[in-house]
N, C-alpha and C positions, 0 to 999 in steps of 0.2 A: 806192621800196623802202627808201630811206635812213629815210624819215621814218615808214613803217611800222615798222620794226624802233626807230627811238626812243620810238616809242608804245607796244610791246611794255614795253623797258625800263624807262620812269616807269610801265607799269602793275604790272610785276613789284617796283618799289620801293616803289610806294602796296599793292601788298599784304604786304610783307615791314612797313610801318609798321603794317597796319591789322590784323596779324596781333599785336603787341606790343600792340597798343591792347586788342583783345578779348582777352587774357590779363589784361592792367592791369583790364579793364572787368567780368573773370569775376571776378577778388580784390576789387574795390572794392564788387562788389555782395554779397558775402556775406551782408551787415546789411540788402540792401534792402529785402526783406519784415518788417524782424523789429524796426528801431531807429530813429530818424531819420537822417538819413544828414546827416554832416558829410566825406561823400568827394569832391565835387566842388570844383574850382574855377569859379569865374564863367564862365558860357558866353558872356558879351557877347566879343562880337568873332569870335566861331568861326563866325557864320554870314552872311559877308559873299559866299559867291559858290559857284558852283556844283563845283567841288574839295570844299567843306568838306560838299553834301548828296550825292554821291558816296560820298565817304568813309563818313559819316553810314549809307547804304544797306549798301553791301557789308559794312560794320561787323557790321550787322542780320543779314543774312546769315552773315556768320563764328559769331556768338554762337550763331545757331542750329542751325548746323552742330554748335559746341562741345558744348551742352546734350545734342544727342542721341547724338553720336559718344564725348563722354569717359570713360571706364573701359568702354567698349565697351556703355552702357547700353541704345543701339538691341535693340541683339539678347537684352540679357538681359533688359529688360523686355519684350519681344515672342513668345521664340523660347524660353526654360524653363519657364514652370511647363506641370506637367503635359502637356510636348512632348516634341516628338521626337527630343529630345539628349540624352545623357548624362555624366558625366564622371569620366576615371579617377582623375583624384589632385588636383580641384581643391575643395576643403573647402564653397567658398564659393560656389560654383556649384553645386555639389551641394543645399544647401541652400536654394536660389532653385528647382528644380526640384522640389522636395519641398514647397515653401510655405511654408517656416519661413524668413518673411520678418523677423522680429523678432535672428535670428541675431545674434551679438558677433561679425560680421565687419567692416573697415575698409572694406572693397569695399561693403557692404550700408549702412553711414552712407552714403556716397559716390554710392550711386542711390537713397538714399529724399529729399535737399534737393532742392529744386527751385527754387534761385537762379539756376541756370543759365538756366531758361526766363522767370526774372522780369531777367533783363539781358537779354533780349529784347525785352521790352515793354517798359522805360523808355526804351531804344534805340530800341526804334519809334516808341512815342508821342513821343520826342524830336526826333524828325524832322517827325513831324507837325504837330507846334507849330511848329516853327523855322523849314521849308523856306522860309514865307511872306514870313520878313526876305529869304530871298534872294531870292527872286523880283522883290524891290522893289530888292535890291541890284544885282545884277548883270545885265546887261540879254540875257547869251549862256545866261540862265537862262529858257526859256520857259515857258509857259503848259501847252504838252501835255507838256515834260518835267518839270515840276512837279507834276501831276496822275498821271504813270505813276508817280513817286516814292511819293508820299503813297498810290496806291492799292497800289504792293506794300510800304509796310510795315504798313498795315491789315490784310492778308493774314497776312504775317508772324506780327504780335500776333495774328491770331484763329487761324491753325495755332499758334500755342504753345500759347494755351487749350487747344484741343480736344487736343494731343498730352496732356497736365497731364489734364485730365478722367479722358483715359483710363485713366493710371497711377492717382491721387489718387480721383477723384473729386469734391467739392466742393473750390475750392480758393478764395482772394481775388481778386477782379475788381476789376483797378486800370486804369483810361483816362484815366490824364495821367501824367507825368514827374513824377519827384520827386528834386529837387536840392537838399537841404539840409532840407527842412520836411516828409517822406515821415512820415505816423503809423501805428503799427500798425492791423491789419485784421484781423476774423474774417475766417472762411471764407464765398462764397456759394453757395448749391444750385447744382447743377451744373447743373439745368433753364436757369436766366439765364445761367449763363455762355457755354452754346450757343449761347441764342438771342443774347446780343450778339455772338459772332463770326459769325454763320449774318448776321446784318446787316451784321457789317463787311465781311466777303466778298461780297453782294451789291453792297454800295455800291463795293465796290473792283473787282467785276468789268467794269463798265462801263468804265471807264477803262484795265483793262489789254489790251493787244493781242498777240496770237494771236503775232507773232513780233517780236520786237527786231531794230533795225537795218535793217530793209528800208524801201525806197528809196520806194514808194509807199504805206506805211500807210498806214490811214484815221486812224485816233490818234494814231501817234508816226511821223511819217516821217524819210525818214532816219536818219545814225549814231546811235545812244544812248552820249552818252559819247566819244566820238571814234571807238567802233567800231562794224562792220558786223554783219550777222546770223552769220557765223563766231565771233566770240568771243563772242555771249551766247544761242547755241545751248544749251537745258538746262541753261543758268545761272541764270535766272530764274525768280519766276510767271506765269505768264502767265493769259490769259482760262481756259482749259482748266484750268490749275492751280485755279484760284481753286473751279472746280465739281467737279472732283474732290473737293475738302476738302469743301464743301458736301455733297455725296454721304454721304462719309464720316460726319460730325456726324448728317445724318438717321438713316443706317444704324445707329449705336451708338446713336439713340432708337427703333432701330422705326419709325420715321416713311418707311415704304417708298415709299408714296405720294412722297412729296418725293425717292426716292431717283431714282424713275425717271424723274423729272422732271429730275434734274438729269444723268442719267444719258444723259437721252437726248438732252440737250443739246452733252453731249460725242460722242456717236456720230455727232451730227450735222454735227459742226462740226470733230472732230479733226484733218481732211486740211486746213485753215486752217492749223493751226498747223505742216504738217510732220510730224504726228506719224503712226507706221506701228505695224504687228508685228512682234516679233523674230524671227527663225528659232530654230530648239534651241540651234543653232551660233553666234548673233546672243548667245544666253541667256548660253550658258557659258563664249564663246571668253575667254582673257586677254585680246584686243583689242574685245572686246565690249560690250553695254549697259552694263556696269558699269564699263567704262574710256573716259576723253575725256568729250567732249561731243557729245551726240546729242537732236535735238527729242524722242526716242521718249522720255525722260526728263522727264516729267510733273511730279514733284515729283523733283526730286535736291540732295544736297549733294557739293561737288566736292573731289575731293582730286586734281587731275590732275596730272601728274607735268611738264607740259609748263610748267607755273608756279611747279613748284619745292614742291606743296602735299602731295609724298608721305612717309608717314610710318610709324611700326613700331607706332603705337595706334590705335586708333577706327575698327577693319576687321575682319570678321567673320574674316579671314582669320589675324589674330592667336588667335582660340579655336580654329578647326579645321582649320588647314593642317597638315601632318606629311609625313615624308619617303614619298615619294619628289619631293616638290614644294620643300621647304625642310629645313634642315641642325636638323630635329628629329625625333625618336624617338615620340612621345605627342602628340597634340592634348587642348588640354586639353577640348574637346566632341567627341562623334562621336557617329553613331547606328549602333544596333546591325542587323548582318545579317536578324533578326525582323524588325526595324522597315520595313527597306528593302523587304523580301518584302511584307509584307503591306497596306503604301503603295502600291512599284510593282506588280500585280497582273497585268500586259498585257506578254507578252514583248517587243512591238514598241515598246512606250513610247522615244522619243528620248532622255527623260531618262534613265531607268536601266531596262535590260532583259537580253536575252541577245540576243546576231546567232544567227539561226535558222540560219548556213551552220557560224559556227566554235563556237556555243555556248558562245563569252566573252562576259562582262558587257562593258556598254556602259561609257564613261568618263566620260561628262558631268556627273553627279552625281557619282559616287564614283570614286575611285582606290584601289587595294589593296583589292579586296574579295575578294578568294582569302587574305587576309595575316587575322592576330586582328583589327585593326580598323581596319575600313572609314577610309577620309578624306574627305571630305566636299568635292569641288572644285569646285562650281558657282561661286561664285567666288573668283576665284584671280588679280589683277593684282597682278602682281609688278616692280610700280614700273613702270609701263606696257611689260613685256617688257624692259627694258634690264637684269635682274638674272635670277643662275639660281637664286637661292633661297638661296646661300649666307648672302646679308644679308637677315633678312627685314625688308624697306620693302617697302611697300603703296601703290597709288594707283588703288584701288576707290571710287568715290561709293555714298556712302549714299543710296541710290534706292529715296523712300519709295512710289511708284507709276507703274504705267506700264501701257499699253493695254490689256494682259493682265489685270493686274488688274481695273480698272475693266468690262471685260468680263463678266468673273464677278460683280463686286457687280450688274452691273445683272441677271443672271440671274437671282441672288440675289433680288431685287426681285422680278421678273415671277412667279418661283415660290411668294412668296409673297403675291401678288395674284393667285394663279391665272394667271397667264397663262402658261401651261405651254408651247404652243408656241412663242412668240417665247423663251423662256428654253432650250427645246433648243435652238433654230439657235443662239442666241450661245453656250451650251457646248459644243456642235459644234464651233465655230469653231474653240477652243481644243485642243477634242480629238484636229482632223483637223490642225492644225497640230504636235502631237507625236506623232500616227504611232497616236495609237489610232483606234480602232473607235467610228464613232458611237453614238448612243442613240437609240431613238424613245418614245412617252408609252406603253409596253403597260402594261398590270394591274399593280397593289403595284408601283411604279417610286418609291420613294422621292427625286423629284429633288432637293430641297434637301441631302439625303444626299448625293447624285452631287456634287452642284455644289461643296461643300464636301470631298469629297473631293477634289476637281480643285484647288482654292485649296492644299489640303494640298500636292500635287502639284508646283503650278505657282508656287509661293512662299517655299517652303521655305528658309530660311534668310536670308529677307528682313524680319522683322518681325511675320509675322502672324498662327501660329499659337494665342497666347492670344487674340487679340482675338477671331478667326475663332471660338473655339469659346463664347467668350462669346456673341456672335451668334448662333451655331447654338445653342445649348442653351434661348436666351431664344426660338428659335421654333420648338423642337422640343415644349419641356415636358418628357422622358417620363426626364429624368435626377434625381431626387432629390436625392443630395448633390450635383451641379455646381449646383441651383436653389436648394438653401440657402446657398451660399456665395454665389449671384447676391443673394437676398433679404437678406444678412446683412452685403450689399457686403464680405465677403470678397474681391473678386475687384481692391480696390483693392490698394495701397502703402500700410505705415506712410510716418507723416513723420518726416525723422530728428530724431534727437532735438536735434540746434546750433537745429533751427528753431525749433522749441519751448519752448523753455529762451528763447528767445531773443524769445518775443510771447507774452505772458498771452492774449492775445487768439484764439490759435489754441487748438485741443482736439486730440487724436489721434484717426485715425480708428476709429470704434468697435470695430470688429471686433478691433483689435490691441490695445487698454488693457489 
């Protein structure tokens, strides 16, 4: 016990350093895209032993938590335009939901650079170059923890691409580290940029294993790290993770064929990793998917409170939380009464309905929905239960996917390969799992309609409403102005303008000049 709780502690100090490091390493990188960099010191000597490619890892991790958490950019680039938020007094969020992406707001400079995601990849690639001195160094440096290393930060760099795609669109494809001699770079078609992460994740999935720490692995047995499968439960990528992303990438080309292929890899294989479905109550509790560490967290970033990693930024829960949950008056998002009516549609819906006995609204979506405006509580960790709201600290994970999801993409899939019956039972699933009423194939059954309304449903306020309608519009056709904004890559991000000023080499995305 003695020696576990010491492990506890040098782990909570390695991340209190490693937490300083990716602050140092998000300033340092500002210029990495844009100048040569004269920010590093010599790395001879940092990579003598298996501490230094630790560090190195969870580093990668951090950074990429950072890029998508800071100024709460997860949810504004996923969850505003043309969705189903609104906002009563916040200028510059107002104007992300309207499209007027070009805006003189601070907040708007602030999510259109994407340096954040490029100290990701020099991070990763930095690992990938280095890890090999240790390997040769340190001899408590193995072979298969060497290889789970290098194959999650390959991961890593090809989820930064594809995340970058999706906002950007064409963006620079950089695979190696640059310490001192980094040159500017145009942009490359976002076609290669795919397919080199759609590769890197292939080549990385082999090597990652379905759960960390367990005693009998085939890949990595034993502790990872000095721990057991408790502490890096939902902390990592794992095999699962890795085809998830892959999923993904196909699904943003259309490439459905490839989606259910990879889709059905994961159906196949999920109960490997541990991984289940959430209950409603699993969805929305404070102590739920969204709080701790849990396998069912497919791709997650952690802010757990039990490590000290809770904080008052980079939680959704910071735009739409309001009293009667925290000691504020206005959220600055919420959606409107219209909205929720015409979403939830099924009085018996788990997430948001009425109880057919007292004919009160349900609470698991919303809070004060009798009051002027609604609060939006799906999630709501409030520093893992140890606060009443009077301080608002947060320690929600930004949980870019999980069963649920991936369910629906691959429905998504079969629906639009025709395979209409296997794509009901897996909407089914979902739908007998929050309390509605199934569907069968009858006449004019729009299902890719259905299915996407369920994603609307079953996701809401997690990321994916612009993507989702992106997707849906590119396979419906029958929207005009949402297919000339597709055609006109309107549906990207300007690049902010420090990047630009800052690499003759870059142009602005067209749509915005």
């Amino acid at each position: 016990m003695i020696s576990f709780i010491n492990k506890n502690i040098q782990f909570r100090k390695t991340l209190v350093v490693l937490l300083f490091a990716s602050i140092a390493l998000n300033v340092s990188c500002k210029k990495a895209l844009e100048v040569e960099s004269s920010r590093l010191a010599t790395e001879d000597g940092h990579w003598m032993s298996l501490q230094d490619t630790r560090s190195a890892l969870m580093g990668t991790y951090s950074l990429m938590r950072s890029a998508m958490a800071e100024n709460n950019a997860h949810w504004i680039w996923g969850e505003l335009r043309n969705g189903d938020f609104n906002s009563i007094n916040r200028s510059d969020l107002k104007v992300v939901i309207n499209g007027d992406l070009k805006a003189s707001f601070p907040l708007l400079q602030k999510i259109t650079s994407w340096r954040g995601f490029y100290a990701v990849i020099n991070s990763a690639s930095l690992l990938i170059e280095r890890a090999p001195e240790v390997l040769k160094a340190d001899v408590r440096y193995t072979e298969p923890n060497y290889k789970v290393d290098v194959a999650q930060a390959r991961a890593l760099r090809a989820f930064a691409y594809f995340y970058m795609v999706r906002i950007w669109g064409d963006v620079p494809l950089i695979t190696s580290s640059h310490d001192g001699s980094f040159q500017m770079k145009a942009k490359t078609e976002q076609s290669k940029v795919l397919a080199y992460a759609e590769s890197e994740l292939m080549a990385a999935a082999k090597d990652l294993p379905y759960i960390y720490g367990e005693e009998n692995n085939e890949i990595l047995p034993g502790s990872y790290y000095g721990y057991g499968v408790d502490r890096w439960r939902g902390a990592l990528f794992t095999k699962i993770s890795a085809y998830a992303i892959l999923a993904h990438i196909a699904a943003w080309q259309s490439h459905y064929i490839d989606v259910a292929v990879y889709t059905d890899f994961i159906m196949t294989n999920y109960s490997k990793a541990g991984i289940g479905y959430s209950s409603t109550l699993q969805l929305t509790a404070a102590d739920g998917i969204f709080n701790g560490q849990s396998n069912s967290q497919i791709i997650s970033f952690s802010f757990n409170d039990v490590y000290g990693e809770s904080t008052a930024n980079g939680h959704i829960e910071e735009l739409v939380l309001a009293a009667p949950l925290i000691s504020r008056q206005i959220p600055d998002l919420y959606i409107s009464k219209d909205t929720i009516a015409s979403v939830f549609t099924e009085l018996a819906d788990q997430r948001f309905g009425l109880d057919t006995i007292s004919g009160l609204p349900r609470t698991n979506y919303f809070v004060n929905y009798s009051g002027e405006t609604p609060i939006f509580s799906k999630i709501k960790v409030l520093r893992g239960g140890s606060t009443d709201g009077k301080f608002a600290i947060y320690s929600s994970n930004l949980l870019f996917t999980r069963l649920e999801e991936l369910v629906l993409l691959r429905a998504e899939a079969l629906a639009v390969l025709n395979q209409r019956f296997d794509a009901i039972t897996l909407l089914n699933i979902i739908k007998r799992s929050r309390g509605l009423g199934t569907i069968t194939d009858e006449p004019g059954l729009d299902l890719v309609k259905e299915i996407f309304s369920e994603r609307r449903r079953e996701l809401m306020g997690e990321g994916w409403r612009w993507y989702d309608q992106i997707r849906y519009n590119k396979i419906q056709n029958n929207n005009p102005k949402f297919m000339n904004l597709i055609n006109q890559k309107g549906i990207y991000w300007p690049i902010a303008k420090e990047v630009l000023n800052s690499n003759n080499k870059l142009e602005q995305n067209n749509y915005w000049k």
